[in-house]
C-alpha positions in Angstrom: -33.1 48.3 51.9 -33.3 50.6 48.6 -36.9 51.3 46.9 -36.1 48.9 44.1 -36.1 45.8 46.1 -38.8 46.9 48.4 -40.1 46.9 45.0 -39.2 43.4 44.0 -40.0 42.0 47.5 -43.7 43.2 46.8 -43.7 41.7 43.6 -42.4 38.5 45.1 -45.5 38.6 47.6 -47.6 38.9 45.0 -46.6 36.4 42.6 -45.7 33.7 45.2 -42.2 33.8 44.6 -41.8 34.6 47.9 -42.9 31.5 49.1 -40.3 29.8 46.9 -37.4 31.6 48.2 -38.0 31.8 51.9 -37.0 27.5 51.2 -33.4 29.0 50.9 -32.6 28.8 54.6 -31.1 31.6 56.2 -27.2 30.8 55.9 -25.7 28.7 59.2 -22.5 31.3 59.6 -25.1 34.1 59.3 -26.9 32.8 62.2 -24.1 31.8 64.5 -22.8 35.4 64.4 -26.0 37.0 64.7 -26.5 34.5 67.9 -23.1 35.3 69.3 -23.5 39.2 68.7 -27.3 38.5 70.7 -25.3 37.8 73.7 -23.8 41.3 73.7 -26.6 43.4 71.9 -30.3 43.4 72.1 -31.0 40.2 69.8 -34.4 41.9 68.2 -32.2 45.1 67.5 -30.1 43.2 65.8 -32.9 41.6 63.9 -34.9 44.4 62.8 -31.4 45.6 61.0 -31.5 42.8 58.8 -33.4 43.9 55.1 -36.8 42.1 55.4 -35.6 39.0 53.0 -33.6 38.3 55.9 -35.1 39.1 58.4 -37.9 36.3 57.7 -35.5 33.7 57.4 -33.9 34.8 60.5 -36.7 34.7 62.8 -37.4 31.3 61.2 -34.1 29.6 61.5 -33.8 30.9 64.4 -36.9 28.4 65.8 -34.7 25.5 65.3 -32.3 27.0 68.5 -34.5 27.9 71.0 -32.7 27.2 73.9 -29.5 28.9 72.9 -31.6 31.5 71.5 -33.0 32.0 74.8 -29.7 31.8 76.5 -28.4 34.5 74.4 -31.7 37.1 75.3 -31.2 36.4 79.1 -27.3 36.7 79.3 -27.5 40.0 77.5 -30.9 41.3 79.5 -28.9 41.0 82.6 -25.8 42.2 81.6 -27.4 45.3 80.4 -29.3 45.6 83.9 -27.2 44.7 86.2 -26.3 48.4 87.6 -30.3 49.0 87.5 -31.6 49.2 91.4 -33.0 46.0 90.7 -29.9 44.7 89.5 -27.7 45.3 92.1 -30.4 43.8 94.4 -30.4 40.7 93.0 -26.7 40.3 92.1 -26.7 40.8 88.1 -23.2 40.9 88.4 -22.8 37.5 89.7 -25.1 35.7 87.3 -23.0 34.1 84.2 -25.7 31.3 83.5 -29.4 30.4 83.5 -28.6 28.5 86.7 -27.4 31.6 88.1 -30.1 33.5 87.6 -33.0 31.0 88.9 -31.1 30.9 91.9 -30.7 34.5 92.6 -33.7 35.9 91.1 -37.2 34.2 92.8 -40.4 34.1 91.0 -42.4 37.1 91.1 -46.0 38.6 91.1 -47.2 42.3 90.9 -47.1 43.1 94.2 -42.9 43.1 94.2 -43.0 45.8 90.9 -45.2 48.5 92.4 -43.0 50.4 94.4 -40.8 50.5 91.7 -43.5 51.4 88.9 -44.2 54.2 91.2 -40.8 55.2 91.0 -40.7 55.5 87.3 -43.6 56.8 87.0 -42.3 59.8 88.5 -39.5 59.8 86.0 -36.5 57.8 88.0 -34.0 56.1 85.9 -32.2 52.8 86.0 -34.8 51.2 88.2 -35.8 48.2 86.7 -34.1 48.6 83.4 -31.3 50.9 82.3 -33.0 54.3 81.0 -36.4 55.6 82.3 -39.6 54.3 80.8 -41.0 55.7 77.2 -44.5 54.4 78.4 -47.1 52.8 80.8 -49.3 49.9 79.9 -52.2 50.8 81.8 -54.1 47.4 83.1 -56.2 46.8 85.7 -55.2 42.8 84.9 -56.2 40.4 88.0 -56.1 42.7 90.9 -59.3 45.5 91.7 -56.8 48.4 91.4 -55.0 49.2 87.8 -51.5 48.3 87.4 -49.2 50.6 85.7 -46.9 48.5 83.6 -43.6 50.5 82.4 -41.9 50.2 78.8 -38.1 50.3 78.2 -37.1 51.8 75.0 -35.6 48.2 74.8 -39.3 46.6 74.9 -40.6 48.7 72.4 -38.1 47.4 70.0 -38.8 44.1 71.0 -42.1 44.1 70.5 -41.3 46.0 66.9 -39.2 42.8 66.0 -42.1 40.7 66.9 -44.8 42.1 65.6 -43.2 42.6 62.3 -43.0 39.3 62.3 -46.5 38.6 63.1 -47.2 40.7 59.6 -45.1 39.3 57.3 -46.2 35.7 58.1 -49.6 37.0 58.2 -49.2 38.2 54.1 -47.2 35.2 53.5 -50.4 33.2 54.1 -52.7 35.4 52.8 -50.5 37.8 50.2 -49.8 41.3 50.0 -53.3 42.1 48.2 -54.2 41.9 51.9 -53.5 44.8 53.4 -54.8 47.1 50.6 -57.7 48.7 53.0 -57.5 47.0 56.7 -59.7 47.8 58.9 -58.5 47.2 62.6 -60.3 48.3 65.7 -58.4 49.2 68.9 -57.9 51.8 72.1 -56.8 55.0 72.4 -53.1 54.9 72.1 -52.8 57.2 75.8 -55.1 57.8 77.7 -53.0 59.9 80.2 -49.4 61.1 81.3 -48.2 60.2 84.6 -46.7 62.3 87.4 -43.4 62.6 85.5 -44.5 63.3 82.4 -44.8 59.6 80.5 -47.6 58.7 78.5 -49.9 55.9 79.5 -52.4 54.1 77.5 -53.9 50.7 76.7 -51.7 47.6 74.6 -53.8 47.8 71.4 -53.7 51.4 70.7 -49.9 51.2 71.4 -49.4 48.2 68.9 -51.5 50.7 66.7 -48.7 53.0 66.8 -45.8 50.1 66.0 -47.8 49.3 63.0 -45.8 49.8 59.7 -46.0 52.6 57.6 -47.3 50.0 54.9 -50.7 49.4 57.1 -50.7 52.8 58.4 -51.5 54.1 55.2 -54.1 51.4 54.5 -56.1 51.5 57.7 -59.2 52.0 56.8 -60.2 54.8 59.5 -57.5 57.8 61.1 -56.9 56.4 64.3 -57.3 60.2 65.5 -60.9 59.2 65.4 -60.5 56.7 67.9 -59.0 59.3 69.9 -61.8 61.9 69.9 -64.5 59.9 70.4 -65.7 56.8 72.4 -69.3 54.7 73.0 -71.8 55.4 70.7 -70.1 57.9 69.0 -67.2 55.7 68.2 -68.9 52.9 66.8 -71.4 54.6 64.8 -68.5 56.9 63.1 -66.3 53.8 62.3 -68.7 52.4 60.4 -70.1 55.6 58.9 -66.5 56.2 57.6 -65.4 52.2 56.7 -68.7 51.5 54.8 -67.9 53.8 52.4 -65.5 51.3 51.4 -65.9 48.2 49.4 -62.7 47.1 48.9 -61.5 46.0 52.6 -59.2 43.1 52.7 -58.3 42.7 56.2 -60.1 42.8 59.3 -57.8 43.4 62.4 -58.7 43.3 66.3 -58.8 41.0 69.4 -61.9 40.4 70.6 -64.5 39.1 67.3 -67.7 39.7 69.6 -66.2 43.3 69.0 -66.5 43.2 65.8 -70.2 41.7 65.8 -71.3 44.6 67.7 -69.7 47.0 65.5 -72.2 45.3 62.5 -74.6 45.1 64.9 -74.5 49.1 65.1 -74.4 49.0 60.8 -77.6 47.3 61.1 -79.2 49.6 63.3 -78.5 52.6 62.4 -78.4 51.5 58.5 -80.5 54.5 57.2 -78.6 57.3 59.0 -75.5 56.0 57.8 -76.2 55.2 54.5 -77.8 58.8 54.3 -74.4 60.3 55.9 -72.4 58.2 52.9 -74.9 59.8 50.6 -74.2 63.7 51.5 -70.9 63.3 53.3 -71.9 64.0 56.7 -71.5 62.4 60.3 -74.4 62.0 62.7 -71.6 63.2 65.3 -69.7 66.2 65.4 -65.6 65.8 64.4 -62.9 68.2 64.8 -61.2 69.9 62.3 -58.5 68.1 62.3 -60.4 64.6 62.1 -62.5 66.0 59.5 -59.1 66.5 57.4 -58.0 63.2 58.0 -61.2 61.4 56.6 -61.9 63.7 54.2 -62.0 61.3 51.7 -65.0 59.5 53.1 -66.6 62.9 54.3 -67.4 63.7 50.5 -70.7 62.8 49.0 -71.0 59.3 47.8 -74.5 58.6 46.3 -73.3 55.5 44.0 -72.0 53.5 47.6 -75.1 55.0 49.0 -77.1 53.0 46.5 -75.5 50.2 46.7 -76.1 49.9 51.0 -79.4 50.4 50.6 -79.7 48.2 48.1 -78.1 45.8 50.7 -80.2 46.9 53.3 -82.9 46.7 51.4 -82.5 43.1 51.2 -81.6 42.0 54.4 -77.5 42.1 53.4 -76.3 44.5 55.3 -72.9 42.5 56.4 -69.6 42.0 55.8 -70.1 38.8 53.4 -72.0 41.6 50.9 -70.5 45.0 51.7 -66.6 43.7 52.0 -67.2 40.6 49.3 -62.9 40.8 48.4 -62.3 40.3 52.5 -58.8 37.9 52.6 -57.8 37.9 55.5 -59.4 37.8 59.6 -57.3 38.6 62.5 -58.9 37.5 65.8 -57.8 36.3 69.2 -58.7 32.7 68.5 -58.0 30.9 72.0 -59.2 32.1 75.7 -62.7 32.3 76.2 -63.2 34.9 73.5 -62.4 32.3 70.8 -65.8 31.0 70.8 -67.0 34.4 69.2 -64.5 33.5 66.3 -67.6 31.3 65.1 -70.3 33.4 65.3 -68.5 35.9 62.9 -67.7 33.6 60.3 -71.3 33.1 59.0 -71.2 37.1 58.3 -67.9 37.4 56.6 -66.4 36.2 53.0 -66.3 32.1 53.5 -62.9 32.6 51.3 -60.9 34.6 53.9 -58.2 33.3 55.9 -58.6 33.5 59.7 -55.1 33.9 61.8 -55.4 34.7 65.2 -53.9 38.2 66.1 -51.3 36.7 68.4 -51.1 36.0 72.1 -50.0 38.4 74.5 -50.6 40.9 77.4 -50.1 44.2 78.9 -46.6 42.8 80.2 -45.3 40.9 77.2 -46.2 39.7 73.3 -45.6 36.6 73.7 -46.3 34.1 70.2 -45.9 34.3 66.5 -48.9 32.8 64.6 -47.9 31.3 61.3 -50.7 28.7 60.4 -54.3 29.7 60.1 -57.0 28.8 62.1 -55.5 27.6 64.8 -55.0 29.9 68.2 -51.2 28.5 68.6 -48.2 29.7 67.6 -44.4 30.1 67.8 -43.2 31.5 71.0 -41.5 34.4 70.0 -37.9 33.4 71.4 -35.9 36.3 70.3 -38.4 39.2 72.3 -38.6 37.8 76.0 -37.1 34.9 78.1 -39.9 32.5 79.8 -40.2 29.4 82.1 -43.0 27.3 82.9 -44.9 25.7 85.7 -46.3 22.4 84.8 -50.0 22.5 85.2 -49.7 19.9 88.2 -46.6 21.8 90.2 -43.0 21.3 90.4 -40.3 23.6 89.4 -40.2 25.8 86.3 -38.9 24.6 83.0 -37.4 26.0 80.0 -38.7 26.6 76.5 -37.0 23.3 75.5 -38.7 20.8 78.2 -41.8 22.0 77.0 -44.1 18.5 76.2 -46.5 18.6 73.1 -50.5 18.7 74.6 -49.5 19.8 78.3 -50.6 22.7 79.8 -48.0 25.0 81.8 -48.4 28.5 83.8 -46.2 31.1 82.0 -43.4 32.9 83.6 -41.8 36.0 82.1 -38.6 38.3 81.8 -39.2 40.9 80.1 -36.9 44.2 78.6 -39.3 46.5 80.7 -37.3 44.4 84.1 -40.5 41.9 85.2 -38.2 39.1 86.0 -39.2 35.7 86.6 -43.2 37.3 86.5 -45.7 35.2 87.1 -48.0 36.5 84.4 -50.8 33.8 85.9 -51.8 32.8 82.7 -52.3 29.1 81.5 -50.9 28.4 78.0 -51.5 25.1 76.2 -48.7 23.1 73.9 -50.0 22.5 70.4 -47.0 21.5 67.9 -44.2 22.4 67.2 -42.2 25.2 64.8 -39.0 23.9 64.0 -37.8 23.1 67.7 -39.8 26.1 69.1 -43.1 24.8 71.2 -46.5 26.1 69.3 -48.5 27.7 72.7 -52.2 29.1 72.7 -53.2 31.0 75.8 -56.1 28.6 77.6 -56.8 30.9 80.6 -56.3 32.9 83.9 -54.8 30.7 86.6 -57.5 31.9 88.5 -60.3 31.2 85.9 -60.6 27.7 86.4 -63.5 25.5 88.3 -62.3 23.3 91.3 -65.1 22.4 93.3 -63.7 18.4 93.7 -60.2 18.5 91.6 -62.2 18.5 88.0 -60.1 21.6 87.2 -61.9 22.7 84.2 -60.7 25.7 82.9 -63.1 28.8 82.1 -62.3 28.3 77.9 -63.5 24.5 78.1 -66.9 25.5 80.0 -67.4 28.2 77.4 -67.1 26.2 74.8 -69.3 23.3 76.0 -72.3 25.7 76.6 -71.5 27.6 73.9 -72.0 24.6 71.7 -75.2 23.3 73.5 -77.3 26.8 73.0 -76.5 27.4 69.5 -77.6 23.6 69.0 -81.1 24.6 70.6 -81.6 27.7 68.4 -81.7 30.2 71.0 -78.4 31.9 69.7 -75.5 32.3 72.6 -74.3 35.6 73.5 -72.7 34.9 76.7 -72.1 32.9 80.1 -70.3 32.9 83.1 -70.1 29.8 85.9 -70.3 30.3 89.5 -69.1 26.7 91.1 -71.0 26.2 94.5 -68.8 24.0 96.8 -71.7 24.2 99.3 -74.5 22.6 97.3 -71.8 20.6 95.1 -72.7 22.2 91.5 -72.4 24.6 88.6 -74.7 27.6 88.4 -74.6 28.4 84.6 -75.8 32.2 84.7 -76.4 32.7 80.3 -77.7 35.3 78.2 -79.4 34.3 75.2 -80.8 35.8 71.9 -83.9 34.5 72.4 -85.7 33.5 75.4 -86.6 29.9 76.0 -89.9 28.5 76.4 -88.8 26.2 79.1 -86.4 26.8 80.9 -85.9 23.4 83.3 -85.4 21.9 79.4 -82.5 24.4 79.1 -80.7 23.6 82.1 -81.0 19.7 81.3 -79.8 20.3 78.2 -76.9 22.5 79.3 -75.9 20.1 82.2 -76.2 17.3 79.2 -74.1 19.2 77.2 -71.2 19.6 79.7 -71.5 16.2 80.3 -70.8 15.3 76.6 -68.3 17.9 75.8 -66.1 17.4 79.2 -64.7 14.5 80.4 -63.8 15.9 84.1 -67.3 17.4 84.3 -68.8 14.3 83.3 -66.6 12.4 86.0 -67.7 14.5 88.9 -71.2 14.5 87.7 -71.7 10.9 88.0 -70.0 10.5 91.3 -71.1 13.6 93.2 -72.0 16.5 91.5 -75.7 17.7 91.4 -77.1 18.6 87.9 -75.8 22.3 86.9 -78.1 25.3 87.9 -79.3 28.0 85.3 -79.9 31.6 86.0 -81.3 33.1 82.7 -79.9 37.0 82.4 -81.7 39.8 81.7 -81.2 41.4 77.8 -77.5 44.4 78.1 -75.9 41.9 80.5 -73.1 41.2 77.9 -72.8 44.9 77.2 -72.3 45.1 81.0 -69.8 42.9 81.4 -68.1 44.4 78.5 -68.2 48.0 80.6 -67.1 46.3 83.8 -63.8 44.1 82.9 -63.1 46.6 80.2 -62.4 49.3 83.4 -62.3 52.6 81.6 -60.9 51.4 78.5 -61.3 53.1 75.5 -63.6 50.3 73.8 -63.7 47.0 74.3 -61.6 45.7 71.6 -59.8 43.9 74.4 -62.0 42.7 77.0 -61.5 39.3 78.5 -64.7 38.5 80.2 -63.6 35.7 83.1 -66.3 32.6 83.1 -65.5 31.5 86.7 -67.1 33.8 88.7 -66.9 33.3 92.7 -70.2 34.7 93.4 -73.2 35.1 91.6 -74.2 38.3 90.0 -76.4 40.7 91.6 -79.9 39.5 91.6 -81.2 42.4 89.6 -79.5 41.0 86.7 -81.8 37.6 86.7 -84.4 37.0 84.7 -85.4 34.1 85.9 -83.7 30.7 87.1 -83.7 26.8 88.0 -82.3 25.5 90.3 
């Protein structure tokens, strides 16, 4: 696409005109060819050599065919892999249909892609997938050990294709003005290099590196500085370097209780940091080559100075104040870290758009979020091919089958060879986009409470509790539930923001409040169930939790903390508790 329309397709974002010709639809012979050439080449190659007007139509027609869309990604996944060691064990040669291939190919779990991670990690080719791996998602997922997830080159460019259009429906909704300065938090890209040679890292820090050169030039820190430092360090230095600006439009990252600890650390350490901003120094020491890179904001800056203390000063050191032209918010918005979503909001611009950042995982990016405030969105049919388990059992159905307001267990097959992978994650039906199902992640299979059938998944008891202690006014930081089958009851263990005065008040009102808020809890209550225990925390046990499920990580920009716990934590942990 020459300069001059990039040009005009900027213009177009800016003026809405965009909006106005995106109702041309993307034309039908267009799409049938692109469909039938999907069956022979990688469909989201094919894609991403489309100019970016029609690329955005694409993806978007292509939501009204998702079932031969997904018929095209499967037939040419396995024809490209069928002379892979996996391939030939599994027949690819054979398989012509969909049919085919659930017959041959069983469903799947972790323990049937080590041995042949291993293998590629060692630098083996045409294992899994034509080609050796470019990369290692490293995860330690479910399972106590990490896994070491490997990327085709053919991933990576379906994950390009996707997440491109992840931003450009993002700045459809919000406009280009948001991505001016973006500031996005994340982990270290790598984090190590394998026995053969190939890099490993984290999912964030590689999506980082996928990012366009439009954001890349507007992120608001050098992500080098995410690779030099880490803990205190880290989060004092991104804010020491972002609060220089005042102009931010975008806030980017996964987690949002992330993000309140990161103001949390502004707040804190307010004077060294404004005096930093004042003489163009860093409370921690930076390499030459990070110093280059953030040069800008390493040079004295009395006038911002001034204006953060005056902030300070008057008890408005946050985002609402220091980033007042903030447009647009990109959290995870579903799971059990959606709940943070709302404590944020109170400290950011009340005009900026929230979109959730899109769900995925180590193994796959699975959705496309178009409208705001809402965790659902597209399933991104053109990157992956996926089945589904109905919540209650039975066999797996297609993309197609999927019912509005059900709840399924997603099953993946990928371009890095996980075929028919049961990802054990829960996903939720919410709407429709075109004839693509909307889906939100709800949770872990395994993060769910079953003392007596309730099933209630961790992200419902999370939000119940959540809900009851912000209404008492001691401010919710966290919780996790520990179902006893033996005594017949919930053990809420919580950590609040302030302690309560009583705390047999608190756990009536907590077991009230699950009542209220969930219909299966509320069921079992009455018939069987004993009211719900509490065990009050002691003050760092978020910021523990954090540092355990985050398992070496870089930061925590990603942490899923699991609320279904099958044990209760180490008694050194509580404060007190009723029982």
């Amino acid at each position: 696409m020459s300069k001059f329309t990039d040009k005009l397709l900027e213009s177009a974002f800016v003026n809405g005109a965009l909006k106005t010709a995106l109702k041309v639809p993307f034309p039908g012979k267009k799409l049938a060819a692109l469909l039938d050439e999907g069956g022979r080449e990688q469909l989201a190659g094919l894609m991403l050599k489309l100019n970016y007007y029609d690329f955005i139509r694409a993806h978007r027609a292509l939501y009204e065919h998702p079932r031969l869309c997904q018929k095209k990604v499967l037939q040419e996944m396995i024809r490209a892999s069928k002379n892979t060691e996996f391939g030939r064990r599994y027949g690819f040669k054979d398989i012509s249909s969909v049919e085919d291939f659930r017959k041959k190919v069983p469903l799947t779990t972790w323990d049937d892609y080590a041995d042949y991670s291993e293998k590629m990690a060692k630098g083996e080719s045409d294992v899994l997938f034509p080609g050796k791996a470019t990369f290692f998602y490293r995860t330690s997922g479910t399972t106590s050990t990490f896994k070491y997830i490997p990327e085709s080159e053919r991933e990576y460019i379906a994950r390009q294709a996707l997440n491109k259009a992840r931003n450009t429906e993002r700045l459809i909704g919000a406009g280009l003005g948001a991505i001016h300065r973006v500031f996005a938090f994340y982990n270290k890209a790598s984090t190590a290099v394998t026995e053969g040679g190939i890099p490993c890292g984290t999912a964030s820090g590689r999506t980082s590196q996928m990012s366009g050169e439009k954001i890349q030039k507007r992120l608001a820190y050098s992500p080098q500085l995410v690779e030099e430092l880490e803990g205190e360090a880290l989060n004092y230095t991104i804010m020491r370097c972002t609060l220089v600006y005042d102009d931010v439009t975008a806030i980017l990252g996964n987690n949002a209780k992330m993000m309140t600890t990161l103001i949390e650390v502004a707040e804190k350490n307010a004077e060294e940091i404004i005096e930093d901003i004042r003489r163009g120094t860093n409370k921690y020491p930076m390499s030459d080559l990070l110093k280059e890179q953030e040069k800008e904001v390493l040079t004295p800056n009395p006038k911002r100075a001034d204006e953060l203390l005056e902030l300070y000063r008057q008890k408005k050191l946050i985002p609402k104040y220091y980033w007042p032209h903030l447009m647009s918010v990109g959290f995870w918005m579903g799971g059990s870290v959606g709940v943070h979503v709302d404590e944020i909001r109170k400290l950011l611009p009340a005009s900026a758009q929230y979109v959730d950042v899109g769900y995925g995982a180590s193994e796959a990016k699975i959705n496309i979020p178009i409208k705001p405030d809402t965790p659902a969105g597209a399933i991104s049919i053109f990157s992956a091919f996926y089945e589904f388990i109905p919540e209650d059992g039975g066999d797996p159905v297609l993309v197609d089958e999927l019912e509005d307001g059900k709840s399924y267990e997603i099953v993946l097959t990928t371009y890095s060879g996980l075929y028919r992978y049961r990802l054990k994650d829960m996903i939720h039906v919410d709407g429709f986009t075109g004839k693509t199902p909307n889906i939100y992640f709800l949770s872990k299979t395994s993060d769910v409470a079953n003392i007596a059938q309730e099933k209630i998944t961790g992200v419902m008891l999370l939000e119940a509790i959540s809900k009851t202690i912000e209404g008492t006014g001691l401010g919710f930081k966290t919780a996790q539930v520990y179902p006893d089958s033996k005594e017949m009851y919930y053990v809420v263990c919580i950590e609040t923001e302030k302690e309560p005065d009583d705390i047999e008040s608190l756990r009536e009102q907590v077991d009230e409040g699950m009542c209220k808020e969930l219909v299966r809890y509320k069921n079992v209550r009455n018939l069987f169930f004993k009211p719900c225990g509490i065990a009050l925390m002691k003050k760092g046990w978020f910021e523990y939790l954090t540092k355990k499920y985050s398992k070496g990580n870089a930061t925590a920009a990603q942490v899923k903390i699991p609320v279904v716990i099958n044990e209760l934590p180490d008694a050194d942990w509580i404060e007190k508790g009723a029982y």
